[in-house]
C-alpha positions in Angstrom: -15.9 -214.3 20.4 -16.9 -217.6 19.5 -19.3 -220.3 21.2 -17.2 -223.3 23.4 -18.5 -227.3 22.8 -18.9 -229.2 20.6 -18.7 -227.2 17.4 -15.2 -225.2 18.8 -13.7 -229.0 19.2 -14.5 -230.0 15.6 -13.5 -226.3 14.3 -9.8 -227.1 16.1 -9.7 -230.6 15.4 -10.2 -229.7 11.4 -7.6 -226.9 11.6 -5.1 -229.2 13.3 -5.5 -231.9 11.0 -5.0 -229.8 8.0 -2.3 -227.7 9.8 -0.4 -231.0 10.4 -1.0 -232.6 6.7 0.9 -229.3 5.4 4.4 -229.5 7.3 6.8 -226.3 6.9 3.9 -223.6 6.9 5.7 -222.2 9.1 14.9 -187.5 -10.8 14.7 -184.2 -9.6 11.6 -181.9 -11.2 12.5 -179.1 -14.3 13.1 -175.9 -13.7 10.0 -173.6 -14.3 10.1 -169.9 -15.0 10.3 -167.4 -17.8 13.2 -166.7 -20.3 14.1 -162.9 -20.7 12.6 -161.9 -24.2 15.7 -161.3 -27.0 17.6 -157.8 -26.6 16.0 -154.8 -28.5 12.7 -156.7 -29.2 9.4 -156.2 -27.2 8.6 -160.1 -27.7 8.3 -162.3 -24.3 9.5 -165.5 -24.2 6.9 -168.5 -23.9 6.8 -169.7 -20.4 8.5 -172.9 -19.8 5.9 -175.9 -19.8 5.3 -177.0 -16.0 7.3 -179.8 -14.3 5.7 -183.3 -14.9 5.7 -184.8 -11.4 8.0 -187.2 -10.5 4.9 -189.6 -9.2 1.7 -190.4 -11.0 -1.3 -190.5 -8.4 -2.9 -192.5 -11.1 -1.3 -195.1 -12.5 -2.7 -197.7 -14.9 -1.1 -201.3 -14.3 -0.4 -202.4 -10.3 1.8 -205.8 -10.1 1.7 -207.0 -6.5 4.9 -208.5 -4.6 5.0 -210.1 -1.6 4.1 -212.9 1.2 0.9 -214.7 2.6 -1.0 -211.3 3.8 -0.9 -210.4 -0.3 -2.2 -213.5 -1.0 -5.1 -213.3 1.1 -4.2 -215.7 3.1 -6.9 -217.7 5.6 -8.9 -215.1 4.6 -11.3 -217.1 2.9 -11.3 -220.5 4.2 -8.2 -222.8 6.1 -5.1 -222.8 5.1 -5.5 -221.4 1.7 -4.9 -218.4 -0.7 -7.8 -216.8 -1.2 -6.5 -214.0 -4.1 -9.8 -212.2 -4.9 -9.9 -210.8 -1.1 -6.1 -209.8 -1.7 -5.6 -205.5 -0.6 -4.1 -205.0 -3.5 -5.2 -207.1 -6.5 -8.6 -208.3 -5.2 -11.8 -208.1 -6.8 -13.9 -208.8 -3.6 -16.5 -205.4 -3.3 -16.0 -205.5 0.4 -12.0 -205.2 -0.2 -12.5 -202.8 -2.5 -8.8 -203.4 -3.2 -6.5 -200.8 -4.5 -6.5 -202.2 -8.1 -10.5 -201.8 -8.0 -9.5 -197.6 -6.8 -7.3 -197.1 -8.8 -8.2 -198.6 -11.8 -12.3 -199.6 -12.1 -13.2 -203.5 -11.9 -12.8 -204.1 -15.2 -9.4 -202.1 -15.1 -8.2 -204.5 -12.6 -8.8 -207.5 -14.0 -7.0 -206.9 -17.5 -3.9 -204.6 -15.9 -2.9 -206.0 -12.8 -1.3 -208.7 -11.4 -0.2 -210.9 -7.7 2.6 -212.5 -7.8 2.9 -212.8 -3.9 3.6 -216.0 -2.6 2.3 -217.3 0.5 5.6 -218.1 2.9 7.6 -215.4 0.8 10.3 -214.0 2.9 12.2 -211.0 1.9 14.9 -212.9 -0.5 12.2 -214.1 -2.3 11.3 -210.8 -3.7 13.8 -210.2 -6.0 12.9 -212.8 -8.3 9.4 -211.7 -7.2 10.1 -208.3 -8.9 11.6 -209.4 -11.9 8.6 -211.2 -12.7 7.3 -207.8 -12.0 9.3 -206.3 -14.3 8.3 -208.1 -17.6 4.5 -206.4 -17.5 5.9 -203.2 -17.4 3.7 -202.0 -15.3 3.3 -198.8 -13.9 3.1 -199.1 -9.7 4.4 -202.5 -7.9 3.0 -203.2 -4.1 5.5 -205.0 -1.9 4.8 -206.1 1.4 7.3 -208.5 3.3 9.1 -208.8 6.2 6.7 -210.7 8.2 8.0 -214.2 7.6 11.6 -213.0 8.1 10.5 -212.4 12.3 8.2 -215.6 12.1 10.7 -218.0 12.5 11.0 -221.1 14.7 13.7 -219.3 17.2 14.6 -215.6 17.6 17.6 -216.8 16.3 16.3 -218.0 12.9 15.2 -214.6 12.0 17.1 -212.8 9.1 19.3 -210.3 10.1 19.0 -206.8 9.6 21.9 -206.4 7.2 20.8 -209.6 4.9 17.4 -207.9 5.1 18.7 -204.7 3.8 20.3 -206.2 1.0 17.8 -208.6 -0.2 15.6 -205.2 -0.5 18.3 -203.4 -2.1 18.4 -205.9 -4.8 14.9 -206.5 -5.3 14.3 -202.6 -6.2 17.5 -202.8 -8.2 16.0 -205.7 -10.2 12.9 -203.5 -11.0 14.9 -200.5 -12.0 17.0 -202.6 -14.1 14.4 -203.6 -16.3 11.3 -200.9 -15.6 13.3 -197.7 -14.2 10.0 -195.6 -14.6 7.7 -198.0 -12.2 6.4 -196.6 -9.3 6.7 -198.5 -5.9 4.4 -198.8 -2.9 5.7 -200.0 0.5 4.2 -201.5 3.2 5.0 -201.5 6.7 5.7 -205.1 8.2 2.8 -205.3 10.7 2.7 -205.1 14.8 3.7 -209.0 15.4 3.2 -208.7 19.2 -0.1 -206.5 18.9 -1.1 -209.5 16.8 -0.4 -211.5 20.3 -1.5 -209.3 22.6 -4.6 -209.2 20.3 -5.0 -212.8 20.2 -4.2 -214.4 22.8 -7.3 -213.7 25.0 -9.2 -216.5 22.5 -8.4 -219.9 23.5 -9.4 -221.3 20.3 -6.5 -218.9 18.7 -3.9 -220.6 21.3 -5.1 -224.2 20.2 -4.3 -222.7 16.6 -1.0 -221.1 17.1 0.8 -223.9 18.8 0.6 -226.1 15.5 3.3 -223.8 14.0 2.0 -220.6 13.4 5.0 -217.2 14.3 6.4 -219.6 17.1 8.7 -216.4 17.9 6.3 -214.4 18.6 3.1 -216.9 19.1 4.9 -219.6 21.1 3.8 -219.5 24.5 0.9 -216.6 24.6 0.1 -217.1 28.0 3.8 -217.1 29.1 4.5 -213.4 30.7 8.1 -214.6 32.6 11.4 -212.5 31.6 12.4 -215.3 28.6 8.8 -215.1 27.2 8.6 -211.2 26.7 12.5 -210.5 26.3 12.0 -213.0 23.5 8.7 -211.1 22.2 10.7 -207.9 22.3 13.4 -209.0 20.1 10.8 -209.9 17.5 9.2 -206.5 18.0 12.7 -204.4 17.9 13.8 -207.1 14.8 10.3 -206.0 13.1 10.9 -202.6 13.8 14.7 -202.7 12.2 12.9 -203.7 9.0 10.8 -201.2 9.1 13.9 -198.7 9.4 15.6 -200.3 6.3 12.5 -200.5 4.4 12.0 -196.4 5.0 15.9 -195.8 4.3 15.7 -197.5 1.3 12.8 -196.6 0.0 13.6 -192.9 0.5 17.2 -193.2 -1.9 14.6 -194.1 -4.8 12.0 -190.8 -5.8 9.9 -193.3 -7.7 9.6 -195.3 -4.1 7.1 -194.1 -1.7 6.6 -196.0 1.9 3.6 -195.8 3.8 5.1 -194.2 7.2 4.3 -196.5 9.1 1.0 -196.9 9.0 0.4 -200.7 9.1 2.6 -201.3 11.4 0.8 -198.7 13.1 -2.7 -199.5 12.5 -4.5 -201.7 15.3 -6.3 -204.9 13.9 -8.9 -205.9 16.3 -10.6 -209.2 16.2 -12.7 -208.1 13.4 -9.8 -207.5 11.1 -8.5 -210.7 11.9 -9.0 -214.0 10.0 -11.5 -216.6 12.2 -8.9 -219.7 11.3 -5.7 -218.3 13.1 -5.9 -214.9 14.5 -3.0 -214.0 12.8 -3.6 -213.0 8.8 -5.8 -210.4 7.8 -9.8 -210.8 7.1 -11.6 -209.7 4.4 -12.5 -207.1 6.8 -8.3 -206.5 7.4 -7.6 -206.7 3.9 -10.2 -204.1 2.9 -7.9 -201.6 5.8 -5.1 -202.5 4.4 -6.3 -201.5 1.1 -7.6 -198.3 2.3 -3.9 -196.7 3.7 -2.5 -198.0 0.4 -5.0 -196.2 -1.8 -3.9 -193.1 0.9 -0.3 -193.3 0.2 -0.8 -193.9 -3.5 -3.1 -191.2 -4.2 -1.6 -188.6 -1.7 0.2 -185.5 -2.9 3.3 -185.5 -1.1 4.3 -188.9 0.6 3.7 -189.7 4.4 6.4 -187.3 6.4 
């Protein structure tokens, strides 16, 4: 909650200014076993050496693709990136981002890499991944899909079939070039939890009418049959994406996806950035970078 007066006046009135100045925000595993010994001989064959697993819980490099969320977006400060809070590439402690688990601080800073970009819709992310590709590295985050349901209309968003493709050819673009990189996929997030969350601050409100996921955002305190039939073709579009992403994913054994689980997870106020109840905070990033680290590090990917 925050305090009403004088300082919530000047908080909006700074955010709306700077809002406005910025227009347009809007293969398989070997067989194991042993070989009969040769006929006539008492000799046993050497066992076979064990199947290397097809995933590396450990890997050394991280490249990070994506949208705003990956940039740390209003994380920090208003309307700007703020990287070293970032879930995946980060070097805040309190994110303790997956770079920093999975390969120390210092690992992090010399072997990974974000090349999010803050408004980054899905067909952005092939050329995304192809800058990917030229490090080489050895896992790649992606996270988008959030800017392709936060459009100005319902009807703006991208469809389901462009969507598929554009995600087709961005993991086609990395296998091109780096067949043996791993991938880590994230859910899109819950845009209308995001409202439902939100839209009991008024200062949030104030926020979100200057442009911020008008499909889902426009209106919070509208609950007539246009209002939430339009909020549940945003939610079923968000949830299509989340199919495809899934589908995809599954065709590729060096692909894992994360279930589900931010999409799934419930960002409370806390986990929410104090400029526009929308993007993660430091707190959200440091969750996001926790079911990542899950996924990554897990034996057998989510079911």
């Amino acid at each position: 909650m925050r305090n009403r007066g004088h300082r919530s006046h000047a908080v909006i009135a700074t955010v709306a200014a700077a809002l406005l100045s910025v227009a347009g925000l809007a293969g398989c595993d070997a067989s194991g076993g042993n070989s009969p010994g040769p006929t006539g001989t008492s000799s046993q064959a050497k066992p076979s050496p064990k199947p290397t697993p097809d995933w590396d819980r450990s890997p050394r490099s991280l490249v990070a693709v994506g949208d705003s969320i990956t940039r740390g977006f209003d994380a920090c400060s208003v309307l700007s990136d703020c990287p070293e809070v970032s879930w995946a590439t980060g070097s805040d402690a309190k994110v303790n981002s997956l770079a920093v688990r999975l390969l120390g601080k210092s690992g992090a800073a010399q072997r990974s890499w974000n090349y999010a970009v803050t408004g980054a819709r899905m067909a952005d992310v092939p050329g995304q991944m192809a800058q990917a590709a030229v490090k080489k590295p050895e896992l790649v985050t992606v996270m988008a899909g959030a800017n392709d349901a936060c459009r100005a209309s319902v009807s703006a968003m991208t469809s389901v079939s462009e969507f598929r493709a554009q995600f087709e050819d961005a993991l086609g673009t990395l296998r091109d070039a780096s067949p043996k990189t791993q991938v880590y996929v994230s859910s899109v997030p819950d845009l209308k939890r995001l409202w439902s969350e939100g839209r009991g601050n008024e200062m949030s409100k104030q926020i979100w009418k200057l442009g911020i996921c008008p499909s889902m955002l426009a209106d919070p305190d509208a609950l007539d049959s246009v209002a939430t039939l339009r909020r549940d073709e945003v939610q079923g579009r968000v949830e299509a994406y989340n199919e495809v992403l899934a589908e995809v994913c599954a065709k590729d054994r060096l692909c894992r996806f994360d279930g589900g689980a931010v999409f799934d997870f419930r960002f409370g106020i806390e986990q929410l950035s104090q400029w526009d109840w929308f993007h993660p905070s430091t707190n959200g990033q440091a969750r996001l970078a926790e079911m990542a680290y899950d996924v990554v590090t897990a034996r057998k990917p989510p079911a």
